[in-house]
N, C-alpha and C positions, 0 to 999 in steps of 0.2 A: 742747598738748592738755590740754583739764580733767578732772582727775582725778573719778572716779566716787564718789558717796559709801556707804561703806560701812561696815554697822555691821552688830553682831552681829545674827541672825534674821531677816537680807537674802536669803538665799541660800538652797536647795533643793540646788544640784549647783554645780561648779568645773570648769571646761572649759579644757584647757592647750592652746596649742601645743605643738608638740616642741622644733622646733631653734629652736639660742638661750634656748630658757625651759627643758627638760627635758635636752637633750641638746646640748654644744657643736656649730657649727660654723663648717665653716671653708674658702671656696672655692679659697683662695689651694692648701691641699693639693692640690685638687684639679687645679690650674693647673700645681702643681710637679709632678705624675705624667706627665697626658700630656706637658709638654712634655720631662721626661727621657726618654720613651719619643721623642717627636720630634724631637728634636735642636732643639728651641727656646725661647725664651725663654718663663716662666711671661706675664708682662707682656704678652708678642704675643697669646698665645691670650687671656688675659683681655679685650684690648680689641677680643676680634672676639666673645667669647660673648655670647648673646641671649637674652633671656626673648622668645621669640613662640610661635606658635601650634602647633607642633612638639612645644615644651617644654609647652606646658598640656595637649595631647594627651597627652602621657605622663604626665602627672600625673593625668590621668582616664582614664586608661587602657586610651584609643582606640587609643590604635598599641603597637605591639609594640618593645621594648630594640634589636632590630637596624634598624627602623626610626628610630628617633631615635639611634644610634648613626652612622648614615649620613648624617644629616642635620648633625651638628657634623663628620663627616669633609671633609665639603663647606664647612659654614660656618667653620673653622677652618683647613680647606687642610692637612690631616693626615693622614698615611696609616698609623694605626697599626690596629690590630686590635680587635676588639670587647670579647675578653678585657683587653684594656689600657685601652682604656675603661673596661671596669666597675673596674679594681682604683681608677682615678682617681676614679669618680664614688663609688665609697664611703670612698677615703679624705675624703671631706668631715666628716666624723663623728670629731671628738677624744675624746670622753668623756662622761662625763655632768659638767653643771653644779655647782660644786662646793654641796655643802649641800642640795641641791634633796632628795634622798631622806630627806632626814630631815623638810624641810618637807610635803613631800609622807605621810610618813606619819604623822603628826601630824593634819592634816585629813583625810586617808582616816578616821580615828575617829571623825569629826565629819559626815562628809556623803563620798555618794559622789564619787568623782572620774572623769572622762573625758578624754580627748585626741581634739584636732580637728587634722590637719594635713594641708596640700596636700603631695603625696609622693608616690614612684612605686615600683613593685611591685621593681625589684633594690634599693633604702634600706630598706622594708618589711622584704626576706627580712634584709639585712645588720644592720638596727639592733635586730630581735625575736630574734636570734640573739647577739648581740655586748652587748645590754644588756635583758635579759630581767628584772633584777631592779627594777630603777627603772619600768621599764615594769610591771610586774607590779600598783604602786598602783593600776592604773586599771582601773575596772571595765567600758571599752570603749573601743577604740581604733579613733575615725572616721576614715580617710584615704583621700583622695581618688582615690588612683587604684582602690579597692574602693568606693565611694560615686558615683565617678562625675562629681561638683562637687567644687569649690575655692572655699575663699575670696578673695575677700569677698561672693563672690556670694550676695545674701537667700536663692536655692533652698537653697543649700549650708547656709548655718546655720539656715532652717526646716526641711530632712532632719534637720540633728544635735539641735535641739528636740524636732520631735517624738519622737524614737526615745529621749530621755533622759526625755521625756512629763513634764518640767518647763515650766511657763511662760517664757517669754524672762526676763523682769524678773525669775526667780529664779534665772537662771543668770548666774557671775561667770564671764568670760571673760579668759584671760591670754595675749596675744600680743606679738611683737616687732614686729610690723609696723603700722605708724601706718592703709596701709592698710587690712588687715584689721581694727583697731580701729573705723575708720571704720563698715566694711561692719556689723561685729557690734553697733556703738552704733544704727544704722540700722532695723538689726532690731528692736531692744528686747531685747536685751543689756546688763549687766553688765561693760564693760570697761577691764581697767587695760593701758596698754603698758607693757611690760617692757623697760627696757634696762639692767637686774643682778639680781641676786636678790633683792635689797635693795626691790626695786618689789614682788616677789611675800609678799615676810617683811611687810614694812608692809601689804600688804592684808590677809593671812590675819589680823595682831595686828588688823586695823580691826574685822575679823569674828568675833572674839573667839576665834579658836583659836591 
């Protein structure tokens, strides 16, 4: 994927992903929770979970936690409880990125910052609770299941344009996901994909902060 050219007095606003860019994660957690609650192997559950249209629903959030609770009870073949559900699907979330808050408050001096991330309303309440200071750089936090779209969908990042009421082409966009990088370069975005911090230090030095 080619790298975005970026120089100082390119940008307007910095729009982050979360996970992976601001905040570790990690689904394997997630896999080792239910299946200790289930008596099964992490590996089993992992090779039956699905990104479909259940899970995008929750993320836009069309259906309700006990409804998409029910729905991996069935696609998993697991009979544990909802409460056991959720402690699995927030341990997804190790920490924050190592470095990232200092980068991050470094260009808050420089230009506002925002967060864009496809997410669903129990990670919302667990990760505004569990890492409020890191999160705190940002002076709006788009996520999709209060917005309604997800990326890479053009609505989804013409919604998060407009409301930053920056032009596309002045907003630098930092994602881990090639597709999403796609979706946002499509629009007229700004996009670096991220796969270390190291991707996000080099762009900010590109842009002169």
């Amino acid at each position: 994927m080619t790298s975005p050219a970026l120089s100082p007095g390119v940008a307007d606003a910095l729009l982050f992903d979360i996970g992976n860019v601001v905040l570790d994660i990690d689904f394997n957690r997630v896999m080792r929770v239910w299946a200790a609650h289930a008596g099964r192997e992490p590996a089993e559950l992992a090779g039956r979970f699905v990104v479909n249209d259940i899970y995008r629903h929750h993320e836009t959030g069309k259906i309700e936690d006990a409804a998409f609770f029910e729905n991996l009870r069935q696609s998993l073949g697991i009979a544990i409880s909802d409460a056991q559900f959720l402690e699995g699907w927030n341990a997804l979330f190790s920490g924050e990125i190592k470095g990232i808050s200092t980068l991050l408050a470094r260009a808050g001096k420089r230009m506002p910052l925002y967060a864009f991330s496809n997410t669903n309303r129990p990670h919302v309440a667990h990760f505004s609770a569990a890492y409020p200071e890191v999160l705190g750089h940002f002076t709006e936090l788009y996520l999709s299941s209060s917005i309604g779209m997800r990326k890479p969908d053009a609505a989804a990042f013409r919604h998060v344009a407009n409301a930053i009421g920056a032009p596309a082409s002045r907003i630098v966009f930092f994602d881990d996901s090639a597709e999403n990088i796609a979706g946002a370069r499509a629009y007229g975005l700004t996009a670096v994909h991220v796969r270390s911090i190291d991707d996000v230090t080099a762009a900010l030095a590109a842009l002169g902060i």
